[in-house]
C-alpha positions as semicolon CSV with decimal commas, in nm:
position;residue;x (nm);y (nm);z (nm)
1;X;7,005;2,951;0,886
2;X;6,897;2,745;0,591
3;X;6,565;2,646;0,658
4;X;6,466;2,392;0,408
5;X;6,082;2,449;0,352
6;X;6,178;2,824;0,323
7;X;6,249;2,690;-0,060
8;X;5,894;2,667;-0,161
9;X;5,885;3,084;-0,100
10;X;5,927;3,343;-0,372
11;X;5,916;3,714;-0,273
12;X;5,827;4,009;-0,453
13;X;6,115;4,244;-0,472
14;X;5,927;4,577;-0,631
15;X;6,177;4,874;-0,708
16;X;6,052;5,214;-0,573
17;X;6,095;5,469;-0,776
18;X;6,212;5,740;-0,397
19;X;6,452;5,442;-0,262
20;X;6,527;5,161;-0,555
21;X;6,569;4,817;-0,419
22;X;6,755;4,964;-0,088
23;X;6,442;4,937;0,146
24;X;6,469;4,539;0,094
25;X;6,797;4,519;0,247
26;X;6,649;4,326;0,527
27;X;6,403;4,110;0,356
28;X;6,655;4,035;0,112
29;X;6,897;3,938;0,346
30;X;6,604;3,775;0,579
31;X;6,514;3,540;0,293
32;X;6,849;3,433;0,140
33;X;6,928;3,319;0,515
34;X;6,626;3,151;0,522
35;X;6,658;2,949;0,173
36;X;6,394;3,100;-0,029
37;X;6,345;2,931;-0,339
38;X;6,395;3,257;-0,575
39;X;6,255;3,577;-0,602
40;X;6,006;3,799;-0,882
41;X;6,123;4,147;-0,980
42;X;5,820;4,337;-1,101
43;X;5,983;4,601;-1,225
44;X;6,359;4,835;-1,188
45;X;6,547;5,015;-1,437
46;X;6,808;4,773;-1,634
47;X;7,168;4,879;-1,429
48;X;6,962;4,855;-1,100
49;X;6,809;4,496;-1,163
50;X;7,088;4,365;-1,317
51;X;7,300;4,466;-0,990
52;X;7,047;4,320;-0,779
53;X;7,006;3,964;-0,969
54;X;7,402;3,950;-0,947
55;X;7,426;4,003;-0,607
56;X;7,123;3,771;-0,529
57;X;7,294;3,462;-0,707
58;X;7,636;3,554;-0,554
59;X;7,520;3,559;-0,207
60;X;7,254;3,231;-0,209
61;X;7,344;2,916;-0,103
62;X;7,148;2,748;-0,408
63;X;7,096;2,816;-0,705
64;X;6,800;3,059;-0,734
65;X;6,499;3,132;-0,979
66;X;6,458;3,458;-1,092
67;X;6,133;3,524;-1,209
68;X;5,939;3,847;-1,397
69;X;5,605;3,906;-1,589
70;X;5,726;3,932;-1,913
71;X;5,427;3,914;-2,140
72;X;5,484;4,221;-2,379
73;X;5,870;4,154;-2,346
74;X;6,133;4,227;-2,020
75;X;5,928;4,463;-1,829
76;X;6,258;4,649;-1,741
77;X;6,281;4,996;-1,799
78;X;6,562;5,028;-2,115
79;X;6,478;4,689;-2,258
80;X;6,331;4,648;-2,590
81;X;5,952;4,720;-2,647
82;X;5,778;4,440;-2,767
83;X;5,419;4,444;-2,847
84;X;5,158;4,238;-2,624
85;X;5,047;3,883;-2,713
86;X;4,748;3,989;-2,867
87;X;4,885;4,194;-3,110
88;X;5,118;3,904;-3,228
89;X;4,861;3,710;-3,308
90;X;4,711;3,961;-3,492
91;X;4,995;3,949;-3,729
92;X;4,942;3,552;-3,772
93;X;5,314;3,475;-3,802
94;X;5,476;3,167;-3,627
95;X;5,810;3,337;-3,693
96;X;5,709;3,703;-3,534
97;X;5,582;3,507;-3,191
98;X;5,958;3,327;-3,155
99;X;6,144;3,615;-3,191
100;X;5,972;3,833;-2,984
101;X;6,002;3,532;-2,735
102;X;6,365;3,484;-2,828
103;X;6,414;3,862;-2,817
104;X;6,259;3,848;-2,432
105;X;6,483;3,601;-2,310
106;X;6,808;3,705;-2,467
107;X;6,709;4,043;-2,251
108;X;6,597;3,871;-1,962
109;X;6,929;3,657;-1,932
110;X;7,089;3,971;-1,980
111;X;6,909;4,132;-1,633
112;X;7,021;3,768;-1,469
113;X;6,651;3,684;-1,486
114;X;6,624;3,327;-1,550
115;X;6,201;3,261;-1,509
116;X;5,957;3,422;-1,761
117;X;5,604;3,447;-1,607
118;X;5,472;3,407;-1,958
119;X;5,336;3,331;-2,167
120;X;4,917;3,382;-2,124
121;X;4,729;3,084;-2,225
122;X;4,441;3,227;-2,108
123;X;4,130;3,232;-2,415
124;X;3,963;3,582;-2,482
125;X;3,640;3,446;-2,375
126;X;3,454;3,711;-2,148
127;X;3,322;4,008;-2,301
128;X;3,349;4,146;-1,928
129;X;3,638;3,971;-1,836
130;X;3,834;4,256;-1,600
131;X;4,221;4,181;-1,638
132;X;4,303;4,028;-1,980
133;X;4,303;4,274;-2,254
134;X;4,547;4,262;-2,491
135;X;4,746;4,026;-2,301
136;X;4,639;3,685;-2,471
137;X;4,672;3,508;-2,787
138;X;4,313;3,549;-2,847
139;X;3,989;3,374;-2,846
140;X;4,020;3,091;-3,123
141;X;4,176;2,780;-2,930
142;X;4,371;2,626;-3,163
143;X;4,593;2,927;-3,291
144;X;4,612;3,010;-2,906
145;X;4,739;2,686;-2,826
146;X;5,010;2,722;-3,162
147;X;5,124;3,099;-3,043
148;X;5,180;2,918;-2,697
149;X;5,354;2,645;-2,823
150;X;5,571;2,865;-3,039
151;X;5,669;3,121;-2,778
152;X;5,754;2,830;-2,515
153;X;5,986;2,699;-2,784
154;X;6,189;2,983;-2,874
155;X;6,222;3,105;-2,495
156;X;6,310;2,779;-2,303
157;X;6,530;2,741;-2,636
158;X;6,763;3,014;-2,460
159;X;6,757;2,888;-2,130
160;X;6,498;3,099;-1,981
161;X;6,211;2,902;-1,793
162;X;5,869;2,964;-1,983
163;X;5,532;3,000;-1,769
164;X;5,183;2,900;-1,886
165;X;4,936;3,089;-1,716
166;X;4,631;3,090;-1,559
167;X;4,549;2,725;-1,536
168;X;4,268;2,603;-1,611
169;X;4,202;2,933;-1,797
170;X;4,113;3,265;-1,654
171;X;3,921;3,365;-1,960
172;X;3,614;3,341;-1,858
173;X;3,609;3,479;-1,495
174;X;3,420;3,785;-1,450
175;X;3,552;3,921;-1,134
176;X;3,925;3,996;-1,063
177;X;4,025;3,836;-0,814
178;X;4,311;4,032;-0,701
179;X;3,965;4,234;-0,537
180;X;3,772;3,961;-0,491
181;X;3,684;3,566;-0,499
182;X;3,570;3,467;-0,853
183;X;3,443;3,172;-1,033
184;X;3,440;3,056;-1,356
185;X;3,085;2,804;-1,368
186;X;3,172;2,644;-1,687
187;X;3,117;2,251;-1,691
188;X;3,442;2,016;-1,735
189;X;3,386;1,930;-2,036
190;X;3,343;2,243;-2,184
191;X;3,666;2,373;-2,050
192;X;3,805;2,060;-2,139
193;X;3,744;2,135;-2,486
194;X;3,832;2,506;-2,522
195;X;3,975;2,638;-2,198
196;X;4,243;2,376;-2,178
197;X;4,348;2,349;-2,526
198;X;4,680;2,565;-2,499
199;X;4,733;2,477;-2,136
200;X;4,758;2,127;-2,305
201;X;5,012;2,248;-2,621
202;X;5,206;2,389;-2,338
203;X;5,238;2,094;-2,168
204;X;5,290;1,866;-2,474
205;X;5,551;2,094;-2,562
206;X;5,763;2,069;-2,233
207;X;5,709;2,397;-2,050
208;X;5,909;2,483;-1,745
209;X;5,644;2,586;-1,536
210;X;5,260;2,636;-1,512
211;X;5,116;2,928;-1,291
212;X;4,689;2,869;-1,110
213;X;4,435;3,088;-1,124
214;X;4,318;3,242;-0,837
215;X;3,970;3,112;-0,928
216;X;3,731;2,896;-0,839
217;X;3,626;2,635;-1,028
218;X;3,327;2,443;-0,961
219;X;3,310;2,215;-1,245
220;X;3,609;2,076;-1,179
221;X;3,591;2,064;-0,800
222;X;3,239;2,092;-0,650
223;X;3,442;2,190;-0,306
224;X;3,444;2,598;-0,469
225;X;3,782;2,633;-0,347
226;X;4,016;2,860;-0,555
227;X;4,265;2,670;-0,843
228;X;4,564;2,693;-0,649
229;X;4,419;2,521;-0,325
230;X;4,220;2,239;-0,524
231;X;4,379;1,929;-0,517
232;X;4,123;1,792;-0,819
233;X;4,272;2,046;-1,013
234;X;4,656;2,056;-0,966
235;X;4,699;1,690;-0,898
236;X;4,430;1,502;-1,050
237;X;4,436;1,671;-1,344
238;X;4,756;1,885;-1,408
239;X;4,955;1,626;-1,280
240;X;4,787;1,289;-1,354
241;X;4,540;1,380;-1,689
242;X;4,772;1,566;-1,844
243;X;5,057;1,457;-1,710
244;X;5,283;1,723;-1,643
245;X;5,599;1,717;-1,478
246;X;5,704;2,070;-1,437
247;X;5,683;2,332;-1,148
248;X;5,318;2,459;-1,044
249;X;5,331;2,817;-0,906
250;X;5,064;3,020;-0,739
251;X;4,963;3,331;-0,832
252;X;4,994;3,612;-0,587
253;X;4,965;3,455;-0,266
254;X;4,767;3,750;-0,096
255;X;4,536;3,782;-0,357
256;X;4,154;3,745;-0,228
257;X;4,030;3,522;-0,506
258;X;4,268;3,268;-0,337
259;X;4,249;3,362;-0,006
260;X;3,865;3,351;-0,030
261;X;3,821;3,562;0,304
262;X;4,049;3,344;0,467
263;X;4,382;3,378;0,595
264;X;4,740;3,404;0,362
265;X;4,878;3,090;0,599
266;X;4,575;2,839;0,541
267;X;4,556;2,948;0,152
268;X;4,980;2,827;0,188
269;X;4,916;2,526;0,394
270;X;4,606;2,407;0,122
271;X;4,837;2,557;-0,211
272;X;5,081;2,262;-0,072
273;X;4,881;1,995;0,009
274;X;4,697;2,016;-0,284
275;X;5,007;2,018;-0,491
276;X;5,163;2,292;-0,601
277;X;5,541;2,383;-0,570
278;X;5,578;2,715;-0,523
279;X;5,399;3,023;-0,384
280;X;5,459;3,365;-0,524
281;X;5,495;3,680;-0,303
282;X;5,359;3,583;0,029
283;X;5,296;3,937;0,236
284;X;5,479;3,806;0,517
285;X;5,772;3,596;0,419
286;X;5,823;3,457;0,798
287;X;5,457;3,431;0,891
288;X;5,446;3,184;0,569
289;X;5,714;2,971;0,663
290;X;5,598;2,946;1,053
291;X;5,262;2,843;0,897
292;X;5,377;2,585;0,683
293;X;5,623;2,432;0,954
294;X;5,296;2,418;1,171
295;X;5,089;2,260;0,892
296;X;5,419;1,995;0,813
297;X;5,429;1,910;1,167
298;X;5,009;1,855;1,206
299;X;4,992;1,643;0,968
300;X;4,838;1,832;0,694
301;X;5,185;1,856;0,430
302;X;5,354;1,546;0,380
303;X;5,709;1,540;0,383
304;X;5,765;1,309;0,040
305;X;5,564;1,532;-0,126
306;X;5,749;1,833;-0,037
307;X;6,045;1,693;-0,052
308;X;5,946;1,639;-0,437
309;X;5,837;1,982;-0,480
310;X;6,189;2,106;-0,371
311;X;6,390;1,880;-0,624
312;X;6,181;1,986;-0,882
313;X;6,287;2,355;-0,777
314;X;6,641;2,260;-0,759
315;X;6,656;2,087;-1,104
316;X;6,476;2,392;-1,305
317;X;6,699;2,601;-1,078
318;X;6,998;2,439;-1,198
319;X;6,900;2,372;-1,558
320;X;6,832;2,756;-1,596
321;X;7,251;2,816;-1,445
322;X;7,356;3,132;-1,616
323;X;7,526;3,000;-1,945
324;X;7,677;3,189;-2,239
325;X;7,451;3,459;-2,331
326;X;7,289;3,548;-2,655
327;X;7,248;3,974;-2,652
328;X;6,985;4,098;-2,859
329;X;7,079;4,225;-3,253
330;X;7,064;4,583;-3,341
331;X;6,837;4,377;-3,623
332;X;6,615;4,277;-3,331
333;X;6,580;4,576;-3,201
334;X;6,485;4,754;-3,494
335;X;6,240;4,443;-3,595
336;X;6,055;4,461;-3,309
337;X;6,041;4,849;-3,369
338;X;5,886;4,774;-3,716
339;X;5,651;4,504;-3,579
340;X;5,511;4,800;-3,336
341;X;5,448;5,049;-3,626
342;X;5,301;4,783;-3,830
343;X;5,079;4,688;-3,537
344;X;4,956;5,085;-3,490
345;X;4,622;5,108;-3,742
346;X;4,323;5,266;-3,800
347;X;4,048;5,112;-3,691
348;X;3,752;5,363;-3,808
349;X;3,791;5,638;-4,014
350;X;4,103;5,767;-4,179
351;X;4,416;5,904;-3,981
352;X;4,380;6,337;-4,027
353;X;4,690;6,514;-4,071
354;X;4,855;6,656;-3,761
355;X;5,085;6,933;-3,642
356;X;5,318;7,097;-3,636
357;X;5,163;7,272;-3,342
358;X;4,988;6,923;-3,136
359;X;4,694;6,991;-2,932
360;X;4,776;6,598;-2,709
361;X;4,461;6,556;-2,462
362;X;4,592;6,274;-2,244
363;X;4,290;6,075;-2,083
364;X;4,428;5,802;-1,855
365;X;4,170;5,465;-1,747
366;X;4,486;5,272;-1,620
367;X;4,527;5,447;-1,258
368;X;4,480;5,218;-0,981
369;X;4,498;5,305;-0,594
370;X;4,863;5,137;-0,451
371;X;4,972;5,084;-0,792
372;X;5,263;5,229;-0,981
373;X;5,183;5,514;-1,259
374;X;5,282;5,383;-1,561
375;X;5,482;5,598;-1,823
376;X;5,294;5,792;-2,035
377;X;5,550;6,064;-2,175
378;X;5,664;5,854;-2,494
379;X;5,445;5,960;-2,716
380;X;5,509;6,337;-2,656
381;X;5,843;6,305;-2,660
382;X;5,854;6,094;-2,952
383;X;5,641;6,354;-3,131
384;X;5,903;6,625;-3,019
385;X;6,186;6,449;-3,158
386;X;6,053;6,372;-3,487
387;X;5,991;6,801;-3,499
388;X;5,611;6,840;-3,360
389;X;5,549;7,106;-3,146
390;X;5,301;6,887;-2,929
391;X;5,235;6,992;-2,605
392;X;4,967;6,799;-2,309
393;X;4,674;7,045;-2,300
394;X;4,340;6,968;-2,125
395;X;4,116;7,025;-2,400
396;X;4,176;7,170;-2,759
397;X;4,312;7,496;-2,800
398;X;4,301;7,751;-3,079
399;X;4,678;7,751;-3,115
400;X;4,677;7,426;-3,185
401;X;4,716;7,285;-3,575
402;X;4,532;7,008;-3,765
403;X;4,399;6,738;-3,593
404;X;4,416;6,720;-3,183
405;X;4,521;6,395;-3,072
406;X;4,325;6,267;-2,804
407;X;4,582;5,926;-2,609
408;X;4,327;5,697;-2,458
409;X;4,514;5,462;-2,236
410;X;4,387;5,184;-2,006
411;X;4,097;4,933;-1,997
412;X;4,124;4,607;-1,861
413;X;4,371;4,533;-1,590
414;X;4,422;4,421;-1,310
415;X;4,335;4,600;-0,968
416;X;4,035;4,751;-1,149
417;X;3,742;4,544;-1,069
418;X;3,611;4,629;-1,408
419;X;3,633;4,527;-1,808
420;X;3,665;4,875;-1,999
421;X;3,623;5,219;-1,976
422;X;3,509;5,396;-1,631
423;X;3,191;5,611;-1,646
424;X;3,437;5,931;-1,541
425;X;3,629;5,824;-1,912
426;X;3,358;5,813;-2,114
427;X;3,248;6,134;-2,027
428;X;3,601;6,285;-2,062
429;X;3,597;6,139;-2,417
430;X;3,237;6,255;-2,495
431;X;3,352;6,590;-2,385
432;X;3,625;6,614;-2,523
433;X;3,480;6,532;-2,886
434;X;3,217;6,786;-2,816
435;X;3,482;7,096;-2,720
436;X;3,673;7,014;-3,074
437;X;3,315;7,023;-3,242
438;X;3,251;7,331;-3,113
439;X;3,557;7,489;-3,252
440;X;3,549;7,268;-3,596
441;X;3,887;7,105;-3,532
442;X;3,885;6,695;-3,558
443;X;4,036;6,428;-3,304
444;X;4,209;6,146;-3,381
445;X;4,134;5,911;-3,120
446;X;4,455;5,659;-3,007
447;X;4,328;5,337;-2,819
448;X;4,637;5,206;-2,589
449;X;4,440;4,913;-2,552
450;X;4,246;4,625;-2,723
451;X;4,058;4,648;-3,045
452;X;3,714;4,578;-2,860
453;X;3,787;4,862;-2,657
454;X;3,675;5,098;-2,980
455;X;3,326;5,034;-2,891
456;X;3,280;5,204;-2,609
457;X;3,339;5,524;-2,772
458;X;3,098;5,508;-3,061
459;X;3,126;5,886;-3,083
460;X;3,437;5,923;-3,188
461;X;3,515;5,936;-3,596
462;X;3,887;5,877;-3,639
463;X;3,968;5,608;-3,410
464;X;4,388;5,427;-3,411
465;X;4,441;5,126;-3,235
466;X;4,769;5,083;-3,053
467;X;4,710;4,772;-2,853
468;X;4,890;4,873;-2,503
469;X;5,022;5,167;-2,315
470;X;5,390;5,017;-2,308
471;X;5,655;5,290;-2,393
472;X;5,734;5,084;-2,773
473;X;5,367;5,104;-2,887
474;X;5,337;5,479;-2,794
475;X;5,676;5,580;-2,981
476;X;5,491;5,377;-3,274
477;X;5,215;5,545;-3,283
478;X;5,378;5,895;-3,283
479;X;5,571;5,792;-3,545
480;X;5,257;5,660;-3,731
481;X;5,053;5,992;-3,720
482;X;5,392;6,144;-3,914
């Protein structure tokens, strides 16, 4: 039965790599009975999400938004690798930031994904910051705020909601807080003038949605709470300063920055009555809705309100319909191949000859406990097919020829509590350096992460940096080192 506050819910559907989407069968069944307002599909190979988003809009009873991250392109195993926001920006080219946006929603469209969780707004701004890497624009506001704009543009231009996120600005936080509450102590006006800048392009520009920041605050609401429970933050200021009209999503609602050591139904009940629409994978879809009938009929939601909240759903809903779609080029593809191997570059020293025999010492910082493993074959394989004979070894061998190639991936991210490398890392990479002293071979070093990560590995000599682990940056790196 349709249960009309069910509407402001939107589960995580994650694909396992044992069972696929099959183990949902009773959540997703659970949910479209219940009304939920749309759903976010982390991840899936292409033929397995696009089967799932059909079925999903065949069987609901509304029209539904589909929603992904989808900062470095349509997270989707097959689609097309496009480099993270960072590098963009990098290559200071309005043009390069809509078609990699254009690119992204063609592909999305194509998976019957209609909401983009991107992009970041977020300013570089803390050296220690744990989750951001390469994942926004950068640290000078006003380009940030242009890349925004741009992106918004060209994605909302093919019918695919765009998402700003983290509002008011996650840049500065220094804890994650999908481990822990955080807070950013900056005063207003400070993030008034720097923090908000693209969050205010964005909005100026018309985008779709905005998603909080499971932060705290205090200069902007002396009450500490987290962004997405502040009402001086959603509705004094996103709504009434700045004026925006769109949908206001939560970030994870589990997460302890927004929970705050309190429980997922009060952090629903507050999200609500402070203003936002929608609330992003609750842990217990049921348990969420049960609280926030409880907190509608105590008095603490108002039903107007709500009621707003759920035609503002229904008219993004319904504005992103599925239309005629727009399939990537072959010309896309192979630009945003080019993009990626103009991206890969050397960042200290030169780039030593490899091969044909490839010593490849694999050192991974991006492992997190409960978290998928992310790929990391691509750049082996690539290296096979363009006729290396590289092989993963622990250390360098004697067999091997030229340089060894030493793939550095991780940094920060979230889940890891921490900005770059891990102490365990560091000494891998110190030892590592030392063993190919020892036998007078060199290492190219290839950073699968931000440019700032280079400095925490001041011993190594020949240093590449390749931005992100993503499957298109490694295959453009192999193909750089040829």
């Amino acid at each position: 039965m349709i249960h009309p506050l069910a509407a402001h819910l939107v589960p995580s559907l994650r694909w396992d790599p044992g069972h696929g989407y099959a183990y949902l069968d009773e959540l997703i069944t659970e949910a479209l009975e219940m009304g939920v307002g749309g759903f976010v599909l982390p991840n899936g190979p292409t033929e397995d999400v696009r089967a799932l988003t059909q079925e999903l809009h065949r069987r609901s009873r509304h029209p539904l938004l589909i929603a992904t991250d989808a900062e470095s392109g349509a997270p989707f195993a097959g689609s097309t690798a496009i480099p993270p926001l960072l590098a963009l920006a990098a290559l200071r080219d309005a043009d390069a930031v809509r078609r990699a946006a254009r690119i992204t929603a063609r592909e999305l469209r194509q998976h019957g994904v209609n909401w983009a969780l991107a992009p970041v707004a977020d300013l570089d701004r803390a050296a220690v910051n744990p989750v951001l890497g390469a994942r926004t624009f950068g640290s000078d506001a006003q380009k940030a705020a242009e890349w925004v704009v741009e992106w918004i543009d060209a994605c909302q231009a093919e019918g695919v909601l765009a998402c700003a996120k983290h509002f008011p600005g996650f840049g500065r936080a220094t804890v994650d807080p999908s481990l822990a509450a955080s807070s950013v102590d900056a005063v207003a006006t400070t993030l008034w003038n720097d923090d908000l800048i693209p969050f205010r392009g964005a909005v100026d520009t018309g985008v779709a949605s905005v998603m909080l920041s499971s932060v705290a605050y205090p200069g902007l609401d002396k009450s500490g709470v987290a962004a997405p429970r502040s009402r001086p933050i959603i509705t004094e200021l996103l709504r009434d300063e700045l004026h925006f009209e769109g949908l206001i999503v939560t970030d994870t609602l589990g997460a302890p920055g927004l929970r705050q050591n309190e429980d997922e139904g009060i952090a629903a009940i507050q999200a609500l009555a402070a203003g936002a629409d929608l609330l992003l994978a609750p842990s217990d879809l049921h348990g969420a809705l049960e609280t926030i009938e409880r907190g509608l009929e105590g008095g603490l939601l108002l039903p107007d309100a709500l009621e707003s909240s759920r035609n503002r759903r229904e008219f993004w809903a319904d504005w992103a319909l599925p239309a005629v779609l727009r399939e990537p080029t072959l010309e896309d593809v192979l630009w945003a191949r080019q993009i990626a191997d103009t991206l890969v570059h050397p960042v200290k020293g030169a780039i030593p000859n490899v091969g044909p025999v490839v010593d490849v010492i694999q050192i991974d910082d991006d492992a997190k406990p409960g978290w998928p493993v992310p790929g990391r074959g691509h750049f082996v394989e690539t290296l096979k097919v363009l006729g290396f004979d590289a092989r993963l070894v622990d250390r360098p061998t004697p067999e091997g020829q030229g340089a060894a190639v030493l793939t550095l991936f991780g940094g920060p991210g979230e889940g890891k509590g921490r900005a770059g490398y891990s102490a365990e890392t560091k000494r891998r990479v110190a030892q590592t350096l030392a063993e190919a002293r020892q036998m007078q071979r060199t290492v190219v070093v290839l950073v699968f992460g931000a440019p700032k990560l280079v400095g925490e590995i001041p011993e190594a000599q020949h240093v590449v940096c390749c931005w992100a682990g993503e499957r298109g940056m490694q295959e453009a790196a192999a193909r750089r080192l040829v």
